[in-house]
C-alpha positions as CSV (number, residue, x, y, z in Angstrom):
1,X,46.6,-30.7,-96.7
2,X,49.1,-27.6,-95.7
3,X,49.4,-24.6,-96.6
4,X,52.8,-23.3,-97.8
5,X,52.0,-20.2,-98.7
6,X,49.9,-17.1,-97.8
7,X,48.9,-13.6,-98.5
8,X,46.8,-11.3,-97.0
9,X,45.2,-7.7,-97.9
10,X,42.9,-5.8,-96.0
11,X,41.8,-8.1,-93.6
12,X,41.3,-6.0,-90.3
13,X,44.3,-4.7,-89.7
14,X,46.4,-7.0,-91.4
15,X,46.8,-4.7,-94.3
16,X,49.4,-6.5,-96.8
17,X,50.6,-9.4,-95.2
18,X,52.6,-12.5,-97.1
19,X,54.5,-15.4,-95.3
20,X,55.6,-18.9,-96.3
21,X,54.4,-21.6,-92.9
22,X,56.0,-24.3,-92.1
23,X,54.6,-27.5,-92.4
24,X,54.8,-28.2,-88.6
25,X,54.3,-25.9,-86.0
26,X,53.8,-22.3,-86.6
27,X,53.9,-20.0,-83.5
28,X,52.8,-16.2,-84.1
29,X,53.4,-13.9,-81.3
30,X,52.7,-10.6,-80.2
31,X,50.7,-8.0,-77.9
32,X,47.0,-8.2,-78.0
33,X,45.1,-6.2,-81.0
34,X,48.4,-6.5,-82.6
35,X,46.3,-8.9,-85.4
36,X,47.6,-12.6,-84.7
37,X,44.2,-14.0,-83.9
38,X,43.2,-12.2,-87.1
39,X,46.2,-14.2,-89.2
40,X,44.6,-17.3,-87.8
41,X,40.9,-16.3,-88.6
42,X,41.9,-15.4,-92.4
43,X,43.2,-18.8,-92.5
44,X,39.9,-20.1,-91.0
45,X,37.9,-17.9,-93.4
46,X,39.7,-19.7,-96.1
47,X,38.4,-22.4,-95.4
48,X,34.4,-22.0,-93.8
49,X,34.0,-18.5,-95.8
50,X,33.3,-17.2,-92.5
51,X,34.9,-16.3,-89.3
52,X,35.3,-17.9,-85.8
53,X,34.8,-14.2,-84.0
54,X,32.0,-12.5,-86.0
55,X,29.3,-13.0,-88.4
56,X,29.9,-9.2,-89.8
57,X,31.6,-9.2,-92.6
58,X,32.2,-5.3,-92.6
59,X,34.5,-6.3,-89.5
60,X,36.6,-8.3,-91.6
61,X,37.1,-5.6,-93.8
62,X,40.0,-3.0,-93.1
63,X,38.0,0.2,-92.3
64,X,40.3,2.0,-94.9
65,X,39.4,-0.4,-97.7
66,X,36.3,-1.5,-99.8
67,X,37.0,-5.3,-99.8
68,X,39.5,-8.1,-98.7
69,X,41.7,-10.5,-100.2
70,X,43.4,-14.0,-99.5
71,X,45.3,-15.8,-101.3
72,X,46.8,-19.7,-100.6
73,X,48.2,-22.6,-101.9
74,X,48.1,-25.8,-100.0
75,X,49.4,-28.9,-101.1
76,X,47.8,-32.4,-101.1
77,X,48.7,-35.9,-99.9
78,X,49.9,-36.1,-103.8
79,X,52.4,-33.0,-103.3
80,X,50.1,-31.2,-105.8
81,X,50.1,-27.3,-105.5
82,X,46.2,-26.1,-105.1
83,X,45.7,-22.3,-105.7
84,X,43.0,-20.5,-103.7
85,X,41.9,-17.0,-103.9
86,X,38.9,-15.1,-102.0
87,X,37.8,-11.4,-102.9
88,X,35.4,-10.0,-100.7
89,X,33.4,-7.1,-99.8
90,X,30.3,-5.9,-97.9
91,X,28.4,-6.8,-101.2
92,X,30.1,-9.6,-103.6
93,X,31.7,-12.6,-102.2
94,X,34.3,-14.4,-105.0
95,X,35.5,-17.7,-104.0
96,X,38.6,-19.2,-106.4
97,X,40.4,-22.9,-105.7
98,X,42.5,-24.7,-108.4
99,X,41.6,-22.3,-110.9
100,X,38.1,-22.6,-111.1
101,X,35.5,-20.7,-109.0
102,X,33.8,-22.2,-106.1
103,X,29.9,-21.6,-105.4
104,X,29.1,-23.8,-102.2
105,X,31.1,-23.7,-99.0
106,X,31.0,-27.5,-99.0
107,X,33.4,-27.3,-101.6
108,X,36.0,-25.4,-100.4
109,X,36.0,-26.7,-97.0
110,X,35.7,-30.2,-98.3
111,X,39.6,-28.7,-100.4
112,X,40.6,-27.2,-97.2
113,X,40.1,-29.0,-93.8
114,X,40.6,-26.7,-90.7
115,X,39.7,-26.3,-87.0
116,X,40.4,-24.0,-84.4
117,X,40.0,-23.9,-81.2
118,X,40.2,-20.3,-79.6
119,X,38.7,-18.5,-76.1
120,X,35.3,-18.8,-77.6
121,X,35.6,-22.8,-78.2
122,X,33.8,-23.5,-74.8
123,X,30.7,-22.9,-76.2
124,X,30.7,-26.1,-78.1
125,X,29.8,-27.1,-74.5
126,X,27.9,-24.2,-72.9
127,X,26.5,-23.2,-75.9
128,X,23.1,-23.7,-77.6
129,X,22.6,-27.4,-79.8
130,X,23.6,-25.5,-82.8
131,X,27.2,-25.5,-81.5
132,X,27.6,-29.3,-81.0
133,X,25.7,-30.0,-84.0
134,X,27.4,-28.2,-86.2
135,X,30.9,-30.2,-84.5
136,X,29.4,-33.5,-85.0
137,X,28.9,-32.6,-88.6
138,X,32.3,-31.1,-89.3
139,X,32.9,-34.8,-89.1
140,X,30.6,-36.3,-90.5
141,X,30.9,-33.9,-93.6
142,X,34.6,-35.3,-94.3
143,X,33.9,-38.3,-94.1
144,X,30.8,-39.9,-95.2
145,X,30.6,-38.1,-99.0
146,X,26.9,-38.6,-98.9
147,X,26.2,-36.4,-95.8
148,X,26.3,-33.2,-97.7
149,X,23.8,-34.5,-100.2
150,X,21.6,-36.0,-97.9
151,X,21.4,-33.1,-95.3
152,X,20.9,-30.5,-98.5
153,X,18.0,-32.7,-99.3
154,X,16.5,-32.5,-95.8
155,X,17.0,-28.7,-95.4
156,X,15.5,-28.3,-98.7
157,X,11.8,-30.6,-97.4
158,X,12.2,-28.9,-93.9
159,X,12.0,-25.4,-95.3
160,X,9.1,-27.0,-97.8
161,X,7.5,-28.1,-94.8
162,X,7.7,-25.1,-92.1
163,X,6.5,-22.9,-95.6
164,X,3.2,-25.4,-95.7
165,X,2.4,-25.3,-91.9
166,X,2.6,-21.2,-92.1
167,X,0.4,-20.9,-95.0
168,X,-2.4,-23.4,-93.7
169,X,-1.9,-25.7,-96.8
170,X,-3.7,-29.3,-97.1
171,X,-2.7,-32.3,-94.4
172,X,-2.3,-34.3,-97.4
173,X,0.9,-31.1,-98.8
174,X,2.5,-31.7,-95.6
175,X,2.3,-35.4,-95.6
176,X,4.3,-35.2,-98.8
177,X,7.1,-33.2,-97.1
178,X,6.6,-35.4,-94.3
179,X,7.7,-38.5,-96.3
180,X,10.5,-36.9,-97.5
181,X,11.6,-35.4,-94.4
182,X,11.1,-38.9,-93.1
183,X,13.9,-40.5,-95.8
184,X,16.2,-38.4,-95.6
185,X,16.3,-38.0,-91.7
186,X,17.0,-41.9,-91.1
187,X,20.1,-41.5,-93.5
188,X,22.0,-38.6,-91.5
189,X,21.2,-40.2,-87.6
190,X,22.5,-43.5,-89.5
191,X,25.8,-41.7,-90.1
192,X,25.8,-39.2,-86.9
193,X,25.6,-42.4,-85.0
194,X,28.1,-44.3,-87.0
195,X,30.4,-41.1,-86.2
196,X,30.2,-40.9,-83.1
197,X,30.6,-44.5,-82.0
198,X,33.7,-44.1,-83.9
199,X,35.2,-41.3,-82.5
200,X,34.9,-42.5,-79.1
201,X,37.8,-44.9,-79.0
202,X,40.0,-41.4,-79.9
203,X,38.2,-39.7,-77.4
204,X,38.4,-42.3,-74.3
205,X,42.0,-42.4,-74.7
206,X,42.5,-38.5,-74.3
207,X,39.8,-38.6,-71.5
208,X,42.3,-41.1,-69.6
209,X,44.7,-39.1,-69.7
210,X,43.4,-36.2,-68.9
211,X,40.3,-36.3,-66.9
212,X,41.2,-40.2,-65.2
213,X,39.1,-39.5,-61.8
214,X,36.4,-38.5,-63.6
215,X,33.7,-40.7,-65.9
216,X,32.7,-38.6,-69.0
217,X,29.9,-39.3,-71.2
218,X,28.4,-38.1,-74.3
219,X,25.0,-39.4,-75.0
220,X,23.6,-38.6,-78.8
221,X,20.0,-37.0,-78.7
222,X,18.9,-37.8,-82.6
223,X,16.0,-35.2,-82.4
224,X,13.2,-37.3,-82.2
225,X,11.2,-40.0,-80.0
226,X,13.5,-43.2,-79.9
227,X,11.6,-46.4,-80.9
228,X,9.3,-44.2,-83.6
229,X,10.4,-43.4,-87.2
230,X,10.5,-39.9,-87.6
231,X,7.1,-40.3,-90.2
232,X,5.4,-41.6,-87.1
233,X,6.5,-38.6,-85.0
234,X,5.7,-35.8,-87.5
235,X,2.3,-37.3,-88.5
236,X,1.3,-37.6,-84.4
237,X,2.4,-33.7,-83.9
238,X,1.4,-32.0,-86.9
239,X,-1.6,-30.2,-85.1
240,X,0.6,-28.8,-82.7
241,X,3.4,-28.1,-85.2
242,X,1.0,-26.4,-87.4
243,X,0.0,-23.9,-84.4
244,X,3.7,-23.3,-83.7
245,X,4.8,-22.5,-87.4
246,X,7.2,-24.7,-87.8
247,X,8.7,-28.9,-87.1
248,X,9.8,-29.5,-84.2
249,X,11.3,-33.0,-84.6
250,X,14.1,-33.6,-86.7
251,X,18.2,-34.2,-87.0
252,X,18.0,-30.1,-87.1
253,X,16.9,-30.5,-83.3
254,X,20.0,-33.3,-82.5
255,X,21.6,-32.7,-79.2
256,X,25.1,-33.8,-77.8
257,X,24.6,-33.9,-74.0
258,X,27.8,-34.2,-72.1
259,X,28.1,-35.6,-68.6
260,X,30.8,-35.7,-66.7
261,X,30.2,-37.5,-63.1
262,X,26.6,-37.9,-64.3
263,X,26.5,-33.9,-64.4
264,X,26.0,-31.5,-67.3
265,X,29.0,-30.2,-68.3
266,X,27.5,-27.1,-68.9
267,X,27.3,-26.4,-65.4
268,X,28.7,-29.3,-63.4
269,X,32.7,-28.4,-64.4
270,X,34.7,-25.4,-64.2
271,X,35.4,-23.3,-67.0
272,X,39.0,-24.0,-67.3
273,X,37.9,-28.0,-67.6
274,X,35.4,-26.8,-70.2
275,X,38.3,-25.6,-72.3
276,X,40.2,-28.6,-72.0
277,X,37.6,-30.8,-72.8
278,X,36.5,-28.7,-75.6
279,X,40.5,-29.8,-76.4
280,X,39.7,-32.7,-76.6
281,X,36.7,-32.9,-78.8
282,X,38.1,-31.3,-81.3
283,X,42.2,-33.2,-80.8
284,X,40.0,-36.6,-80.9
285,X,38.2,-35.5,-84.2
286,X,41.5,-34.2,-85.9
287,X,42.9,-37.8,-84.7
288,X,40.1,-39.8,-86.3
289,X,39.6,-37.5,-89.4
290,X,43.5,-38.0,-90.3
291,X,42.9,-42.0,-89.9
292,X,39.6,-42.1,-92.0
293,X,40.2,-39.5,-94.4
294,X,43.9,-40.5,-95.1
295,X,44.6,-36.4,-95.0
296,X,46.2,-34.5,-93.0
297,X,43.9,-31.5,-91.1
298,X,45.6,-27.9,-90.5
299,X,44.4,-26.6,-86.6
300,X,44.4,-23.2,-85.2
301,X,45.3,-23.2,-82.0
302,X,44.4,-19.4,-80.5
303,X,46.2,-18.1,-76.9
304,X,47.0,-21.6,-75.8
305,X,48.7,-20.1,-73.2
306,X,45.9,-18.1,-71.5
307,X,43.8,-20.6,-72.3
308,X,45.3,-23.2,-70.2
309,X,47.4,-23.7,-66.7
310,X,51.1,-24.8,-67.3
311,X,50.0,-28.8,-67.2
312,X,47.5,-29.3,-69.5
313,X,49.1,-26.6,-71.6
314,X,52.4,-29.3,-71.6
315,X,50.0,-32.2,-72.0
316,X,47.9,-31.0,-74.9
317,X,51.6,-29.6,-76.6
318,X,52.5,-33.4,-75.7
319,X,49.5,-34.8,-77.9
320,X,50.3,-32.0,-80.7
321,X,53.1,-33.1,-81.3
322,X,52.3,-36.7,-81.9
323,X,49.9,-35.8,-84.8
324,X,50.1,-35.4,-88.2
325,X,49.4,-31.5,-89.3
326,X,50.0,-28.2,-90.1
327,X,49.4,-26.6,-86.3
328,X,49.3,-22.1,-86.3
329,X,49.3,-21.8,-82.7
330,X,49.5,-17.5,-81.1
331,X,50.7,-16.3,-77.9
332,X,52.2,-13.0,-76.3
333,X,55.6,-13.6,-76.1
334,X,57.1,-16.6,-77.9
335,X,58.7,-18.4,-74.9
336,X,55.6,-18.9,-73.4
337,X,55.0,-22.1,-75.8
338,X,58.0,-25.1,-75.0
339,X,58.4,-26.0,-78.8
340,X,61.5,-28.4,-77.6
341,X,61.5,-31.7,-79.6
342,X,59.7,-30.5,-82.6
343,X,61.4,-31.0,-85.8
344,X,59.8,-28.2,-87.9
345,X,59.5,-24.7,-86.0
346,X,58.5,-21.7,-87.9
347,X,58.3,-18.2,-85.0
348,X,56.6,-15.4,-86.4
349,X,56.1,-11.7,-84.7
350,X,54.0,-9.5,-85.5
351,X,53.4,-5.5,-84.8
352,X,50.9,-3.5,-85.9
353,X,49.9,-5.8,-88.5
354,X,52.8,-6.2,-90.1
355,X,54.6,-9.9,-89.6
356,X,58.2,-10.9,-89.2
């Protein structure tokens, strides 16, 4: 998936904005606040209906304006042209793609595969569980078609069940929840696991190159007691659960721990080695999402240039360039990104929201 086409109204300070991206590598420059992190975050809302920079959706919209608009049309694997159009405001969200409207973000990210990685990215690692949850999904989500389903199913008994422990409702109310809970939670750690086991071949061969005297290891935390179905575990700590108000055991409590030297990486590695193994999570997943999807990924790469020293900056433009998608990378001046080798460059400036 690409997209050859974009327009842009009212989105912080990009007020009417339209360009035509290549389908390599698209470099925007330009001096901070000018709004070429917010060109790559209307791309990114495109495709996750929300941004990578805020959850307030009245900073989205341009303070002289009552609502934003995007408009795209990416082409598939088959060359076919897919229309997409979003209209939003502080009160009505309108989500358009192929010319019919859109009411889960599943689907439109499911049409529309994209990742960034921006200052920010770090805290897939220093972060709370959410964060490396949530990245563990991204792949499981576009991959395994009955993930969606499955995890829909267990939010929907979890919420069922943290209602009954509030309200004080019958053991036997909760065991019902329990059961379901119980199905469906065997189903996604079948295909987290399955995921992840995968994606390590992608990822050891990055980690050679770039972190060689180091041994890095990610160890999956499922989110309950190994050797015990999750049934067991929910029946034994229902008491206590009931006192708390809510479960706590579940895939909504999984965990990615990441060592590195048998440390955390959350404070066993510099900051700068956060970011580029943060990289590398994400490079790895884009790698193995393009082999077992058989589509190609677009990736937002934000201040590559701040974000990393002149080597790995070289090395990770070295493994960009290799695979296959649509890359939007930013940076201050466009000579501080060596684009020499790669056969379709598209530089873009822009100034006070207004793009050249």
């Amino acid at each position: 998936m690409q997209l050859s086409h974009l327009k842009i109204l009212d989105f912080r300070n990009l007020i009417d904005v339209e360009f035509q991206p290549c389908a390599g590598v698209n470099l925007i420059s330009g001096i901070n606040a000018s709004g070429k992190t917010s060109l790559l975050e209307s791309i990114y809302y495109l495709s996750h209906l929300r941004s990578f920079r805020t959850p307030n959706i009245s900073d989205l919209i341009n303070n002289n304006a009552n609502r934003m608009e995007l408009f795209t049309s990416a082409i598939d694997s088959n060359g076919n042209q897919i229309p997409i159009g979003i209209f939003r405001s502080k009160q009505k969200l309108e989500v358009r793609a192929n010319r019919r409207n859109i009411q889960r973000i599943a689907d439109i990210t499911s049409i529309l595969p994209v990742m960034a990685i921006h200052p920010d990215s770090y805290r897939l690692i220093t972060g709370s569980p959410t964060e490396r949850r949530a990245y563990i999904d991204w792949g499981v989500f576009h991959v395994e078609h009955g993930f969606f389903e499955s995890w829909q199913r267990y939010k929907r008994a979890l919420s069922q069940r943290n209602a009954a422990l509030r309200s004080g409702q019958a053991l036997s109310y909760c065991r019902f929840w329990d059961m379901e809970l119980d199905q469906a939670a065997h189903y996604i750690d079948k295909l987290r696991s399955a995921y992840l086991q995968d994606l390590k071949s992608y990822l050891s061969d990055l980690l050679n190159q770039f972190f060689p005297a180091h041994v890095v290891r990610f160890d999956y935390k499922r989110g309950w007691k190994t050797g015990l179905s999750l049934l067991d575990v929910l029946q034994q700590n229902q008491e206590r659960d009931r006192i708390r108000g809510f479960t706590q055991s579940g895939p909504h409590r999984a965990d990615l721990e990441i060592l590195v030297d048998g440390k955390s990486a959350q404070t066993g590695i510099s900051r700068g080695q956060q970011k580029v193994l943060v990289a590398l999570l994400k490079l790895a997943q884009i790698q193995h999402y393009t082999q077992a999807a058989k589509r190609h990924c677009i990736l937002l790469y934000d201040d590559l240039a701040a974000e990393l020293d002149d080597y790995h900056r070289s090395e990770i433009l070295s493994v960009l360039q290799k695979m296959s998608i649509q890359l939007f990378l930013t940076a201050i001046k466009s000579d501080q990104i060596d684009l020499n080798g790669w056969p379709d460059v598209c530089l873009f400036h822009v100034e006070h929201g207004s793009l050249k």
